[in-house]
N, CA, C and O atoms as a DFTB+ gen file, in Angstrom:
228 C
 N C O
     1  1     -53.459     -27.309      93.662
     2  2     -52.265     -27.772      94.355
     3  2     -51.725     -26.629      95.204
     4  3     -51.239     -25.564      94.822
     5  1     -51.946     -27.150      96.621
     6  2     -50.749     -25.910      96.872
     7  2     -49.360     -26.031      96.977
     8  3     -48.584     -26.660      96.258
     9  1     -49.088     -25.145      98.255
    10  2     -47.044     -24.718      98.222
    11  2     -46.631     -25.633      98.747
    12  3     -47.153     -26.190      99.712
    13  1     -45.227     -26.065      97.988
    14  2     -44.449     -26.808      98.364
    15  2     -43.616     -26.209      99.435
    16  3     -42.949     -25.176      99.371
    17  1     -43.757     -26.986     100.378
    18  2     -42.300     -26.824     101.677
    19  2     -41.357     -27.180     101.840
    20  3     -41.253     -28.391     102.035
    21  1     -39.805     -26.105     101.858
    22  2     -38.779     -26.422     101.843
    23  2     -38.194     -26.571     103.216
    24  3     -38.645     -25.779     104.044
    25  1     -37.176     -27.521     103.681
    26  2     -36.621     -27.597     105.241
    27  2     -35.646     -28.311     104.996
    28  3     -35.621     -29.444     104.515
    29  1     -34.485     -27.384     105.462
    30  2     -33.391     -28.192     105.570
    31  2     -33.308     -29.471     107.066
    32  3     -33.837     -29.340     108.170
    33  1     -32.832     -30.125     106.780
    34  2     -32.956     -31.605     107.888
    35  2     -31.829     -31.584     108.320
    36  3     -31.638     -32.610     108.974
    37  1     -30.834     -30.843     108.295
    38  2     -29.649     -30.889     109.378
    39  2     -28.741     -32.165     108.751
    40  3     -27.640     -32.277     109.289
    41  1     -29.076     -33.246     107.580
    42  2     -28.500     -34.200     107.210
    43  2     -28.366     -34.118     105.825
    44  3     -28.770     -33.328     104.972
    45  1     -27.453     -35.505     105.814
    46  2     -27.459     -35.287     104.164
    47  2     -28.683     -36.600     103.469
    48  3     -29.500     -37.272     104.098
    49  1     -28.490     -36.595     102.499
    50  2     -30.022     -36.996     101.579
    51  2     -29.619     -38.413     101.193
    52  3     -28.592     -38.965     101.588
    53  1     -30.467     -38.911     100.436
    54  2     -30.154     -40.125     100.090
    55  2     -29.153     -39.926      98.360
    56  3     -28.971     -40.853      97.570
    57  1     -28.836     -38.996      98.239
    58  2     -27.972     -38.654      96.711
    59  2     -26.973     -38.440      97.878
    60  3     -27.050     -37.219      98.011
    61  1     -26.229     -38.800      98.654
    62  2     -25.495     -38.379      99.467
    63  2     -23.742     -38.568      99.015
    64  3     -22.916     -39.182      99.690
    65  1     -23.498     -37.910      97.793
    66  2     -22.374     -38.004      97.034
    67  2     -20.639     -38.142      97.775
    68  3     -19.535     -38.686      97.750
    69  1     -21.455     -37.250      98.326
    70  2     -19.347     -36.894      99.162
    71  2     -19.726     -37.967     100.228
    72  3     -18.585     -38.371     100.000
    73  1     -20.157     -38.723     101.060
    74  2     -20.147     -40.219     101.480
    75  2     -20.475     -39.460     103.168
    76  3     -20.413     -40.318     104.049
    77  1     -20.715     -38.405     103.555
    78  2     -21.006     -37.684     104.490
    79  2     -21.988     -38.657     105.637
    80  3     -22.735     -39.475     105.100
    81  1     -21.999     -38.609     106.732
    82  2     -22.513     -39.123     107.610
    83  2     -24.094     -39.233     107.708
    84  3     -24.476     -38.064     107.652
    85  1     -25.007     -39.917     107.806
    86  2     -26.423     -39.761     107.754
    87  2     -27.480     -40.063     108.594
    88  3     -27.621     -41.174     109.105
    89  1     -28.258     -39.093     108.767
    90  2     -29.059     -39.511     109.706
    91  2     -30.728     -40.481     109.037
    92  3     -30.849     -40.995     107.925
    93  1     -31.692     -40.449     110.070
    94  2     -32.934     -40.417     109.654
    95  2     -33.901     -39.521     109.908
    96  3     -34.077     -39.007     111.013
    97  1     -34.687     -39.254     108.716
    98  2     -36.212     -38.537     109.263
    99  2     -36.747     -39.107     109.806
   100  3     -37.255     -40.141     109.371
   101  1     -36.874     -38.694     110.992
   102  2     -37.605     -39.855     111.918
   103  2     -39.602     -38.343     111.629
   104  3     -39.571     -37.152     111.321
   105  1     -40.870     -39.240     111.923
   106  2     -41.768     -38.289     111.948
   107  2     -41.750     -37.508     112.778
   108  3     -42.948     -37.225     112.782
   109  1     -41.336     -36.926     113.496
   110  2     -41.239     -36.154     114.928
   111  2     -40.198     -35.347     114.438
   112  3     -40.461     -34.297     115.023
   113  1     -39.240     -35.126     113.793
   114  2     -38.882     -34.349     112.684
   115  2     -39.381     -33.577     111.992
   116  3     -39.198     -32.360     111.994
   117  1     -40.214     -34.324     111.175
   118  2     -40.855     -34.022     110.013
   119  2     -42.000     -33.213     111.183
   120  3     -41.777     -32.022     110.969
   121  1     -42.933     -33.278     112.128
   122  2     -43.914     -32.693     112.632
   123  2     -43.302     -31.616     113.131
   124  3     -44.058     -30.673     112.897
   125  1     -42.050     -31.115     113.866
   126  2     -41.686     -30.624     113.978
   127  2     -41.298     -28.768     113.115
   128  3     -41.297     -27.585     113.455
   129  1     -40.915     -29.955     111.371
   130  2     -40.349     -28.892     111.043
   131  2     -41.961     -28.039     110.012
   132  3     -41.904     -26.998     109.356
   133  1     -42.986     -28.777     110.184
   134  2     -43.973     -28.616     110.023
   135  2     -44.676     -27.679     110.433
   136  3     -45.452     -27.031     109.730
   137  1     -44.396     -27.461     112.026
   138  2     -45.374     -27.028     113.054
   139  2     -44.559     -25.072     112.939
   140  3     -45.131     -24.010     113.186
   141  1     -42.921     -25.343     112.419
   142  2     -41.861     -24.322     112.418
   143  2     -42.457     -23.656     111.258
   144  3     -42.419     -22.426     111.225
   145  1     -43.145     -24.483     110.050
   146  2     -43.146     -23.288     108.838
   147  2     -44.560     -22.983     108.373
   148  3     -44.970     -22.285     107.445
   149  1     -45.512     -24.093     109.773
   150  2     -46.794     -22.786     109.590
   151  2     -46.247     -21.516     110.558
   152  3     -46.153     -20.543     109.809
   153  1     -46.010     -21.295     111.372
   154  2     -45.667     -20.501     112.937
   155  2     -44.679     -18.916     111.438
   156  3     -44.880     -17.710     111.291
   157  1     -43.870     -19.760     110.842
   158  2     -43.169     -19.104     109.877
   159  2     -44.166     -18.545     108.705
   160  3     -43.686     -18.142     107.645
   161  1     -44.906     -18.541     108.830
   162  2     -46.264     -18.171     107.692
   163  2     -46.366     -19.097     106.321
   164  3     -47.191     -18.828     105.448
   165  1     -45.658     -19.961     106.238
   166  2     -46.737     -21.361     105.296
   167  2     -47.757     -21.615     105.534
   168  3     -48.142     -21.975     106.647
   169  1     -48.543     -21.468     104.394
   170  2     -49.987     -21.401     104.183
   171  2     -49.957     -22.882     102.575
   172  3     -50.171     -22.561     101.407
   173  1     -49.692     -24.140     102.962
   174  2     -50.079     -24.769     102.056
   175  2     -50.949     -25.198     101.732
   176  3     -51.013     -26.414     101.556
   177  1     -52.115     -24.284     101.491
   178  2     -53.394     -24.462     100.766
   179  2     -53.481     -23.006      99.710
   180  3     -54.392     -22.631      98.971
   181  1     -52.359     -22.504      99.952
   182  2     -52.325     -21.331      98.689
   183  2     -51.536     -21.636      97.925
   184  3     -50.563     -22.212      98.412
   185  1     -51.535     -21.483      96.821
   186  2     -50.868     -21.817      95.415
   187  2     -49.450     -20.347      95.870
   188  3     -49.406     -19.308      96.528
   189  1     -48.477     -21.227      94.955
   190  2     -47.268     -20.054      94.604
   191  2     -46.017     -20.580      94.874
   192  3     -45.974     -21.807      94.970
   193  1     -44.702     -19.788      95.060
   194  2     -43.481     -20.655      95.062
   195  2     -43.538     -21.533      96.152
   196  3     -44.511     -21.616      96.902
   197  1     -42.777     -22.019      96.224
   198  2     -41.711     -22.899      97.337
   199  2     -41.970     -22.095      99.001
   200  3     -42.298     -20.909      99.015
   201  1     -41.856     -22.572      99.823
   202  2     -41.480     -21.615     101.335
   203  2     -40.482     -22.412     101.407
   204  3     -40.573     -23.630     101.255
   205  1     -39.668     -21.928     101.593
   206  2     -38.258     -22.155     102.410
   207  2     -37.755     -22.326     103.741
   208  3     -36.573     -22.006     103.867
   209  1     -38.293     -22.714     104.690
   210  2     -37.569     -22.561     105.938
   211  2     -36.513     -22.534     106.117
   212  3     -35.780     -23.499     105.899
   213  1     -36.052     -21.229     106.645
   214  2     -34.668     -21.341     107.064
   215  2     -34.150     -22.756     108.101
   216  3     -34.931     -23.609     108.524
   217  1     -32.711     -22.726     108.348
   218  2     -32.601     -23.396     109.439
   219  2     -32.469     -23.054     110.835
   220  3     -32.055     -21.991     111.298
   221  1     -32.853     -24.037     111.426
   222  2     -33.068     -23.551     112.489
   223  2     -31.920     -23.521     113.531
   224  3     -31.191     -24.471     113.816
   225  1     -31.877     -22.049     114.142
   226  2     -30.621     -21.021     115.337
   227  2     -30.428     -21.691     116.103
   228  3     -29.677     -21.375     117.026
């Protein structure tokens, strides 16, 4: 198994408690934040923690 990838989505989640406004992951998103945390050195075919992507400036 490899690393799991972390990315914040700029939204809130579907546990979305405090009733906060919501968007969608649309895939173009998701490819996006993909393309950000190989470029960021995610390597998910190596085993080990989490990568984190920061958010993005």
């Amino acid at each position: 198994m490899g690393r799991l990838r972390v990315a914040p989505a700029g939204q809130t989640g579907r546990r979305n408690w405090l009733g906060l406004p919501a968007g969608t992951v649309r895939p173009a998103l998701v490819a996006d934040a993909l393309r950000r945390a190989v470029a960021a050195g995610w390597r998910p075919e190596q085993a080990g923690a989490a990568f984190a992507l920061p958010e993005a400036a």
